[in-house]
C-alpha positions in Angstrom: 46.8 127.6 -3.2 49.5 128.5 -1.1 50.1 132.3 -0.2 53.8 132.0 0.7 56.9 131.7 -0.7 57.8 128.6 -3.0 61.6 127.6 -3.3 62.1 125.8 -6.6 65.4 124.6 -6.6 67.4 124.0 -9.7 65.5 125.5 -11.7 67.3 126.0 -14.3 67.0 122.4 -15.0 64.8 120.6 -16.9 62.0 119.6 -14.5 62.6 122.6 -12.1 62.0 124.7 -15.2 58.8 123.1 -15.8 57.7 122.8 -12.1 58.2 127.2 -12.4 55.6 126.9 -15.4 53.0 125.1 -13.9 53.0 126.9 -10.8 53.2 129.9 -12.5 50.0 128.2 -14.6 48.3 127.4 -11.4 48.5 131.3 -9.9 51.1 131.0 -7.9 52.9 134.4 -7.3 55.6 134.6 -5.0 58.1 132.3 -6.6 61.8 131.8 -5.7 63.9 130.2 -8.5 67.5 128.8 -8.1 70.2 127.4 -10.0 73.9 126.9 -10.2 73.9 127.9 -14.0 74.2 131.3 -15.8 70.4 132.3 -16.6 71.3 131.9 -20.4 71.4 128.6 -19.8 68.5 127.5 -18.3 65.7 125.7 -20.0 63.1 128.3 -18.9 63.0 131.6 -16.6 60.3 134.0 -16.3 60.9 137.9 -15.5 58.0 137.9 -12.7 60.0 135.0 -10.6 62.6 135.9 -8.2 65.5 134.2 -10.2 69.1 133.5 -8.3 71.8 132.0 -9.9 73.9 130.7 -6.6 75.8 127.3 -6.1 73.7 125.0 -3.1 76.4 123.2 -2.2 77.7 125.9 -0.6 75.8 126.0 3.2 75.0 129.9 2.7 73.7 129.9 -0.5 71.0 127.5 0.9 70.2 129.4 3.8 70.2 132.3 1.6 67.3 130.4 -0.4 65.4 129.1 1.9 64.8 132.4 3.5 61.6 133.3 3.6 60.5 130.3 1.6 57.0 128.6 3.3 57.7 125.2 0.5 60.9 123.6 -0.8 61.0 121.8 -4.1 65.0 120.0 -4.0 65.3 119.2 -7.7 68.7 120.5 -7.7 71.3 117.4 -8.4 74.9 117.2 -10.6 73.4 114.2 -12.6 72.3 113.7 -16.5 71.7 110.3 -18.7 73.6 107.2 -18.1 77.2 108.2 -19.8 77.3 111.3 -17.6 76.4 108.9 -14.1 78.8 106.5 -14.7 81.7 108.4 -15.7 81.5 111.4 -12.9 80.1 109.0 -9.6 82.3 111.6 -7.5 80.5 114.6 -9.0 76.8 112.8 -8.7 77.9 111.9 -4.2 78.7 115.5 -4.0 74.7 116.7 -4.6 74.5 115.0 -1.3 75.7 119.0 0.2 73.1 120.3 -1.3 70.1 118.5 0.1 72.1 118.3 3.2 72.3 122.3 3.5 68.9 122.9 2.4 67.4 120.5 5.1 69.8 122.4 8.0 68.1 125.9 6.4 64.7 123.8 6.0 64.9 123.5 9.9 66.7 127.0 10.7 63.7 129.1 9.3 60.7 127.0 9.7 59.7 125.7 6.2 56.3 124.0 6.3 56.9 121.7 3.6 60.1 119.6 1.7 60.1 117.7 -1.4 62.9 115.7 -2.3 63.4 114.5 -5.6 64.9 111.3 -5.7 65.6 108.4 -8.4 65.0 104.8 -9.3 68.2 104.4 -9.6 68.3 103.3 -5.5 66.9 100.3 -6.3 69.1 97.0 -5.2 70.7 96.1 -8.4 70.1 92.5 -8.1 66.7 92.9 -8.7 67.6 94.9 -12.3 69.7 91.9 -14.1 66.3 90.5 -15.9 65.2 92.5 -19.2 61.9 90.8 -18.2 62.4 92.6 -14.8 59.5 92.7 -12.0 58.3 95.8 -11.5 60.0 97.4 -8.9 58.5 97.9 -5.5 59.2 100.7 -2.4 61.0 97.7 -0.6 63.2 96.7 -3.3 65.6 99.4 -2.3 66.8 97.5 0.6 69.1 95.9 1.7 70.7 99.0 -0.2 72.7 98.6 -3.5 71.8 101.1 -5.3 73.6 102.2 -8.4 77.1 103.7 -7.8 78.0 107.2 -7.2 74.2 109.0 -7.8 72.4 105.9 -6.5 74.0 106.4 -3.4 73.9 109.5 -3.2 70.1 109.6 -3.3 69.2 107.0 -0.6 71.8 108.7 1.6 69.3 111.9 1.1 66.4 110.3 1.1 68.0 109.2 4.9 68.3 112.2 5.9 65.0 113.4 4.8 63.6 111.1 7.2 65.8 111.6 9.8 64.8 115.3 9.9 61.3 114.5 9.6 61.4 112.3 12.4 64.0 114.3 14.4 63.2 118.0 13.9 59.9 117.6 12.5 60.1 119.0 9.0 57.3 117.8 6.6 59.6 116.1 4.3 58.1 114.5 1.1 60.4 112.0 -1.2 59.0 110.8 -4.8 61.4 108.4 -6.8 61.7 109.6 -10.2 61.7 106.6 -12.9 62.9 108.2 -16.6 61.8 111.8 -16.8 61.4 113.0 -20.7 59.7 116.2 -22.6 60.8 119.3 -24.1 63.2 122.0 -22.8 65.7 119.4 -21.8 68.5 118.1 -22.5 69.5 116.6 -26.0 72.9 117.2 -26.5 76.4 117.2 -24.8 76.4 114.2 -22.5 73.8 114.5 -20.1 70.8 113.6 -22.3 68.7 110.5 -21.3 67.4 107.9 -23.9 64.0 109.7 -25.7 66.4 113.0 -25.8 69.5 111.1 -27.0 67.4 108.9 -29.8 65.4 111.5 -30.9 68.5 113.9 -32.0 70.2 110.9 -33.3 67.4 109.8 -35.5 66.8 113.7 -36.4 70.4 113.9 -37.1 70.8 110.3 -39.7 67.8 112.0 -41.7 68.6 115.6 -41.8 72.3 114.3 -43.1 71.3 111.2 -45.6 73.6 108.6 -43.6 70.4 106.6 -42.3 72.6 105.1 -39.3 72.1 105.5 -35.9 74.7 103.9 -32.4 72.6 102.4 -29.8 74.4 101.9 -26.5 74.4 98.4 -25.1 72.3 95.7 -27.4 69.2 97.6 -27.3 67.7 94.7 -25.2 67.5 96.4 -21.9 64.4 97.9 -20.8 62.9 101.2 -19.0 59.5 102.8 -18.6 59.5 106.6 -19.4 57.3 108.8 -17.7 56.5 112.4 -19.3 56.9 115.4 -18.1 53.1 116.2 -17.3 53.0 113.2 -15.0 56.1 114.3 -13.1 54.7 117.7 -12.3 51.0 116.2 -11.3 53.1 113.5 -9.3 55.0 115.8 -7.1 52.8 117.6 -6.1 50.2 115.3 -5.1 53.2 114.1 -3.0 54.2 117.3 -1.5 50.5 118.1 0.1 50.3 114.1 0.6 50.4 112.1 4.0 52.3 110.1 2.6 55.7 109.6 4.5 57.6 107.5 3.2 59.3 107.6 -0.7 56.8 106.5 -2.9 57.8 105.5 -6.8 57.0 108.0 -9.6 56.9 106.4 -12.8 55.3 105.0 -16.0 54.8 101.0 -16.0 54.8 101.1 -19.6 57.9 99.1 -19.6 59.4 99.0 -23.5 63.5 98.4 -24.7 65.9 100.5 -26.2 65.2 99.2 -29.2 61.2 99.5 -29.3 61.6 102.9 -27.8 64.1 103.3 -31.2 61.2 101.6 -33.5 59.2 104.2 -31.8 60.9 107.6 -32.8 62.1 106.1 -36.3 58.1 105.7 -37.1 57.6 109.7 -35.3 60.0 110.9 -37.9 58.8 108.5 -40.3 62.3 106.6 -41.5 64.2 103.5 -40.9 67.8 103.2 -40.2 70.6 100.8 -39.9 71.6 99.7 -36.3 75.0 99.5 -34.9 75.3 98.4 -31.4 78.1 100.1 -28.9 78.4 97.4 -26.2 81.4 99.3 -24.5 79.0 102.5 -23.6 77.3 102.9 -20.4 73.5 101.3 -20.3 73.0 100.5 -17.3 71.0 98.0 -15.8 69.4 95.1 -17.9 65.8 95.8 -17.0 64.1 98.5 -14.8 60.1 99.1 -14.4 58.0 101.2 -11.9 55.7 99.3 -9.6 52.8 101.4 -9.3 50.3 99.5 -6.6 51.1 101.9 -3.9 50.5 105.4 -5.7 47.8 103.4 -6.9 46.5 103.1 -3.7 47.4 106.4 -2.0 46.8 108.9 -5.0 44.1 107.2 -6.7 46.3 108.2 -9.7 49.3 107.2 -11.6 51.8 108.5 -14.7 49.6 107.4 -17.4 50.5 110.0 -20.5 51.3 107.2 -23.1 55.2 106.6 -24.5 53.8 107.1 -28.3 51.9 110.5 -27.2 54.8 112.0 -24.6 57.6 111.0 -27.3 56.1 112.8 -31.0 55.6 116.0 -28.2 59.5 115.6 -27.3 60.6 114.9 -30.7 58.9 117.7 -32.6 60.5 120.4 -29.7 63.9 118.6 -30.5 63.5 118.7 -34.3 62.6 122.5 -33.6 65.0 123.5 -31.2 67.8 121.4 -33.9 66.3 123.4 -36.8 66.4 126.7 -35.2 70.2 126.2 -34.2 70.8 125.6 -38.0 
């Protein structure tokens, strides 16, 4: 239990909001919360947080954060599902200032400990093409081709992390995130993933009687999904870890589009017709977490099943869709 400050930032977001809850769960006191959006937008604030609503690509709003802050949790990224990624690459590079400002006030006022929060989507896209796709491994993000625009963006800042690390010597801690999903999150708008995106779809086709539902690409390629619980155990068994180097965060339950729709048509209890959009973003073919070396350092992995993590998700969609009725 730590007794100083912890900088949470975005969160306002989806897993920054829940990272505030568990710490909050856990005892934790003196909690700094940031984000870029108005609080009536964020998925969850608390009153007994210290909540800022400041922009971190801007150098002085990050030194204005870290203040006083003992950790630093960087979940703070302009990023959403796969339309948003590969239509606004020049938004997704710019996120790059804000790990780079918070690492130059991680080093101006001591902080003892950095989390990063990267992405699978560094991975070398060569080793993606295969819906039957091996596991990805730490090493198969070099040589570097990495998806464009965010991609890059997060190996440059994973980098950096390193470089401060090994320059400066900030504890700097980097987890890949593979597919995060669960409630408060996004479902609607453009920057949904896939469980969000299916779920209001399928809640949509039978609320309104027109039992169809758009899937983007052929529904062949595939992802693992890990739930929310996992991500939040994950990062922070990374943060007080040893462990240097970026490490994969991630299900291995690897399933397609299309099981993953089988999935939440049999959650809502319904079947409908299929159409296929093959001119919409989806991706790469096949993408799966390798989990031997959490395995081996954590003694633990993301292990909430997809059927479990998805009737949680879909029931707070169905709610949060009702409600807005």
């Amino acid at each position: 239990m730590s007794s100083g400050k912890i900088l949470v930032c975005g969160a306002g977001g989806f897993i920054g909001g829940h990272l505030v809850s568990d710490l909050r769960r856990q005892g934790h006191r003196d909690i700094r919360a940031v984000d870029i959006k108005p609080f009536g937008e964020w998925y969850q604030r608390f009153p007994d947080v210290e909540n800022l609503q400041l922009d971190l690509q801007e150098k002085g709003a990050c030194e204005q954060s870290v203040r006083g802050a003992e950790q630093v949790y960087n979940l703070a990224a302009d990023m959403g599902g796969m339309g948003f990624i590969e239509n606004n690459r020049c938004l997704c590079m710019l996120s790059v200032l804000i790990n780079t400002h918070l690492l130059m006030a991680a080093k101006q006022f001591g902080v003892k400990r950095f989390f990063y929060s990267s992405s699978a989507c560094v991975y070398n896209a060569d080793k993606q093409r295969d819906t039957n796709v091996t596991a990805l491994k730490e090493e198969d993000a070099y040589p570097g081709m990495p998806e464009d625009g965010y991609g890059w963006e997060k190996l440059f800042s994973e980098r950096m992390c390193r470089h401060f690390r090994e320059d400066f010597g900030i504890v700097t801690r980097v987890a890949r995130f593979h597919n995060v999903y669960g409630p408060h999150g996004t479902y609607d708008g453009g920057r949904e993933k896939a469980p969000a995106a299916i779920s209001r779809k399928v809640i949509e086709a039978k609320e309104s009687g027109k039992h169809e539902i758009e899937i983007w690409g052929d529904g062949h390629q595939t992802r693992s999904f890990m739930y929310i619980d996992d991500c939040l155990k994950g990062v922070q068994a990374i943060m007080h870890s040893e462990i240097v180097e970026p490490l994969n965060l991630g299900s291995s339950e690897l399933v397609s589009i299309n099981q993953l729709v089988d999935l939440v048509e049999d959650i809502a209890g319904i079947k409908l017709k299929r159409s296929y959009n093959l001119k919409a973003p989806k991706g790469v073919n096949g993408r799966n977490s390798d989990n031997t070396l959490i395995k081996k350092l954590l003694h633990w992995e993301p292990d909430t099943r997809l059927r479990v993590g998805m009737e949680k998700t879909y029931r707070w969609i169905y709610d949060e869709m009702t409600a807005k009725k």
